[in-house]
C-alpha positions in Angstrom: 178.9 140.7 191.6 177.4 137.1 190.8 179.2 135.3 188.4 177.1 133.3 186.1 177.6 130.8 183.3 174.8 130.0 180.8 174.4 126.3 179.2 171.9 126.3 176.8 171.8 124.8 173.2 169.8 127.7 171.8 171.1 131.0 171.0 168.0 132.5 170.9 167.2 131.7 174.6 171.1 132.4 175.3 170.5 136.0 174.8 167.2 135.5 176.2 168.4 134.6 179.5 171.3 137.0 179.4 169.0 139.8 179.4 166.7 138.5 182.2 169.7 138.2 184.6 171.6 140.9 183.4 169.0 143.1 184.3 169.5 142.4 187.7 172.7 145.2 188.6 174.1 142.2 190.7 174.5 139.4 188.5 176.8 139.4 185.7 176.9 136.8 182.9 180.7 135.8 182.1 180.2 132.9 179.7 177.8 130.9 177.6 178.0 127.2 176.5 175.4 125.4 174.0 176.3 121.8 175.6 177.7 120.1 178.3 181.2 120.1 176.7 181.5 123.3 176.8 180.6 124.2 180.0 183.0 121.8 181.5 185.9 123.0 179.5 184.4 126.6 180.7 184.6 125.5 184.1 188.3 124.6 183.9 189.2 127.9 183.2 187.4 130.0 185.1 184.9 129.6 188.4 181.5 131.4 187.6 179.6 132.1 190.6 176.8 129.9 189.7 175.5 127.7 186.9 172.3 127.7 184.6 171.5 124.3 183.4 169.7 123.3 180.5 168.7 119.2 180.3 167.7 118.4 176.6 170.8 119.3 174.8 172.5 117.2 172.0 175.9 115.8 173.0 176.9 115.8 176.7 173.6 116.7 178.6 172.7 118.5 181.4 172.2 115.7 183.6 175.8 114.3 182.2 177.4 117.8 182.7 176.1 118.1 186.4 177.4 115.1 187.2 180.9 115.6 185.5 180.8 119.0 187.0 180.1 118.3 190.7 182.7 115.7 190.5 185.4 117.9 189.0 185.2 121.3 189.7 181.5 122.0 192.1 179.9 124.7 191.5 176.2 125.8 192.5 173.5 124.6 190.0 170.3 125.7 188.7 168.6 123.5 186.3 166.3 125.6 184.1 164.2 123.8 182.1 160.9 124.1 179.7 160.1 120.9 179.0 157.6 118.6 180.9 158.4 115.5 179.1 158.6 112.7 182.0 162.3 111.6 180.4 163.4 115.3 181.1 161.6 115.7 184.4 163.2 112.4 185.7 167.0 113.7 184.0 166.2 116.5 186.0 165.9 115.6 189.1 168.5 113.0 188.6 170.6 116.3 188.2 169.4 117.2 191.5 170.8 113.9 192.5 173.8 114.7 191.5 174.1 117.8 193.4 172.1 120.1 191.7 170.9 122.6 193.7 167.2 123.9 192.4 165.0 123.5 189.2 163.2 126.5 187.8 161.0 127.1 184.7 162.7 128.5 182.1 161.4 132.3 181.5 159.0 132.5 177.9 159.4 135.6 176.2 158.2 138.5 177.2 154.8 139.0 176.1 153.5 136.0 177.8 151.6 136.1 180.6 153.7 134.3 182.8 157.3 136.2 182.0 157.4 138.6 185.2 156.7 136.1 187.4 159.3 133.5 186.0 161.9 136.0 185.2 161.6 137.0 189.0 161.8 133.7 190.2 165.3 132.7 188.1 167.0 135.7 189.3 166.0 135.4 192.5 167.3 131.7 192.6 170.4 132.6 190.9 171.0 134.6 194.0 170.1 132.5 196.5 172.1 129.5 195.0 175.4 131.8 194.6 175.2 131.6 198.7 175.4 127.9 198.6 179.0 126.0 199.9 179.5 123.1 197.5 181.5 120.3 197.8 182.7 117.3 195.2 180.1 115.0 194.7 182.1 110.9 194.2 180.6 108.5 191.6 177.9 106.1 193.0 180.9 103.4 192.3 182.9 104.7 195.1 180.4 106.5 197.2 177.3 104.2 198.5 174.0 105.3 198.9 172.5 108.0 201.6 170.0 104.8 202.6 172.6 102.1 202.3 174.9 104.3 205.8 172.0 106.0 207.2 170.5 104.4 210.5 167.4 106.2 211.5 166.8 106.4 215.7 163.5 107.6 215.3 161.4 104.0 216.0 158.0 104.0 217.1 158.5 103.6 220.4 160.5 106.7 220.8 157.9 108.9 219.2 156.1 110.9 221.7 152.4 109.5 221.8 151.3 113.5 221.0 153.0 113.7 218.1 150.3 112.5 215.1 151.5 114.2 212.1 155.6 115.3 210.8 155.0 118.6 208.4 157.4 119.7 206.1 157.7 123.2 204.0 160.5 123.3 201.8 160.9 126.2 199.1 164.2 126.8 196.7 167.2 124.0 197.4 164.3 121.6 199.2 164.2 118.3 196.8 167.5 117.7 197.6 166.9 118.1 201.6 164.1 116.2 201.6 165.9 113.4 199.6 168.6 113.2 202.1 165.6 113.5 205.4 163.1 110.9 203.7 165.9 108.2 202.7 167.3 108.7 206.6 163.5 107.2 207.9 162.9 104.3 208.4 159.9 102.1 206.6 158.3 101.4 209.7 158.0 105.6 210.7 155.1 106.0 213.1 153.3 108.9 211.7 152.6 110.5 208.6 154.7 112.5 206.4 152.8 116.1 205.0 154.8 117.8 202.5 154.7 121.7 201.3 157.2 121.7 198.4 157.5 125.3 196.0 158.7 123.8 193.2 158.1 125.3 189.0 155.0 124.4 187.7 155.0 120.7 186.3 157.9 119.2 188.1 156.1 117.7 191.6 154.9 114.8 189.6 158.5 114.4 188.2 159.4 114.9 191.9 157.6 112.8 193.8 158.3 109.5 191.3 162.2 110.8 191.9 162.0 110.3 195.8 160.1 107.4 195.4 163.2 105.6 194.0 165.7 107.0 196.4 163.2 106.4 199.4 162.1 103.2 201.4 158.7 105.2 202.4 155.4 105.6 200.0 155.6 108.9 198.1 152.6 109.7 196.8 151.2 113.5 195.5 148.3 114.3 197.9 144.6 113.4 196.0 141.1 114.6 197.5 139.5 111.6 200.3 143.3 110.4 201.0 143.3 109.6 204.5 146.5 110.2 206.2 148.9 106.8 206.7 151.8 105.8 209.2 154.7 105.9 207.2 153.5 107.2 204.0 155.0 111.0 202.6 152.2 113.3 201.2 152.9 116.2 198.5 150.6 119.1 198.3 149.4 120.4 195.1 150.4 123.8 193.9 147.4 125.5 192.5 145.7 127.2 195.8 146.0 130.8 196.7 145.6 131.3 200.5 146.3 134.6 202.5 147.8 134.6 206.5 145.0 134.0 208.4 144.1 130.0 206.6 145.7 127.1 206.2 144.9 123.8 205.2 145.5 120.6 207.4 144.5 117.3 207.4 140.5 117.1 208.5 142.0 113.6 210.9 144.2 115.9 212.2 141.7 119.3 213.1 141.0 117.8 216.5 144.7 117.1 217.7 147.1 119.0 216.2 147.2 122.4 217.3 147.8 125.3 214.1 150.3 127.5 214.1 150.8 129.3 211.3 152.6 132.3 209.9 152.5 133.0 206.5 153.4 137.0 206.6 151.9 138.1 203.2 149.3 136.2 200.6 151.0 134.8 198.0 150.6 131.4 195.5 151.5 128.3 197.8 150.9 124.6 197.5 148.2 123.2 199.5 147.0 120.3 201.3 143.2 120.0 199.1 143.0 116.3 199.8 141.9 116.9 203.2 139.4 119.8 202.4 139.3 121.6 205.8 139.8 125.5 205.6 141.3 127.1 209.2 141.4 130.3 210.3 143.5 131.4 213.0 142.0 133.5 215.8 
């Protein structure tokens, strides 16, 4: 049985949240907290299993709570958020930073068109992050930065001359992989960087200026007529449906890079439209 705590300052969306785990038989909600405070006296007490995150909260928030959390008593985060407002995006992912281990879109109520789908995608989460081994995360004071002890080996004259594109796909638990892989390159990285991050809807914008702080390397969210640069890191959009036999990849890229591919069932993915090329496997 997962063990999971709820911070959230509402008690409507509490409950609300309650009943959407709860009605998953292997998850079992064994505290809420309306603010920060509370969840980290809750976590003195007790260890839940994992940890729902609000960020806008008055008091202590959830970017303040994370941090105090992970540096106290660690225990996996989810950040579950409505708002798209670029201060809460960026506390976010800061919360991420801090060893946060997902964001998700926080479930609307039932009648909205988009409550399965989100519902589904918290519990599953939940799940996945109760799997997770965390550790205490120190205060920037006594703990330097990834970039500031990380040495890359990876030069350009140690690339193999075949190799014109690195491709990424990342899904639940990826920003903060892909913080600690993109701040390990160096500026001078011989190839470009393409990007496939499932992340909720509204947060790669909030994302990509994230990395872009914590990275040496050009982040930038993939736009139509980009053309692919040495050392620069492309996002896909998330708005493109494609089934198992297509994928996109850069049109620079048709010619020497070979596709293989195996997405095993359609589903809602992000993309690569800048490029425009449609593939089909044989």
């Amino acid at each position: 049985m997962i063990k999971v705590l709820i911070v959230e300052d509402s008690a409507v969306v509490r409950q609300h949240l309650k009943n959407i785990l709860e009605e998953d038989g292997g998850i079992r909600v064994v505290g809420m907290a309306e603010n920060g405070e509370e969840s980290l006296k809750f976590v003195q007490k007790q260890k839940p299993d994992v940890i729902t995150m609000d960020i806008n909260m008055p008091g202590m928030n959830g970017l303040d709570a994370t941090r105090r959390i992970m540096e106290t008593h660690p225990v996996p985060i989810v950040i579950v958020s409505a708002s798209f407002d670029s201060s809460d995006v960026d506390k976010s992912f800061r919360a991420m930073e801090a060893g946060a281990l997902a964001i998700v879109e926080k479930p609307l109520g039932e009648g909205h068109s988009d409550y399965d789908s989100a519902s589904k995608t918290l519990v599953q989460t939940v799940k996945l992050m109760s799997e997770v081994k965390v550790v205490k995360r120190w205060t920037k004071s006594r703990f330097p930065r990834t970039t500031d002890i990380v040495t890359s080996e990876v030069v350009s004259g140690q690339m193999p001359n075949n190799i014109k594109a690195v491709v990424i796909g990342a899904s639940t638990g990826g920003p903060p992989v892909l913080q600690t892989i993109l701040s390990g390159l160096p500026r001078e990285f011989p190839v470009p960087i393409l990007v496939v991050q499932h992340i909720a809807r509204g947060f790669l914008e909030g994302m990509v200026a994230w990395l872009g702080q914590t990275t040496s390397l050009p982040i930038h969210t993939a736009a139509y007529g980009d053309r692919p640069l040495p050392g620069h890191v492309y996002f896909a959009l998330c708005s493109t449906r494609i089934n198992r036999n297509t994928a996109f990849v850069p049109r620079s890229l048709i010619s020497s890079v070979p596709l293989r591919t195996s997405l095993e069932k359609t589903r809602s993915v992000c993309s690569l439209p800048a490029w425009g090329k449609t593939v089909r496997r044989n």
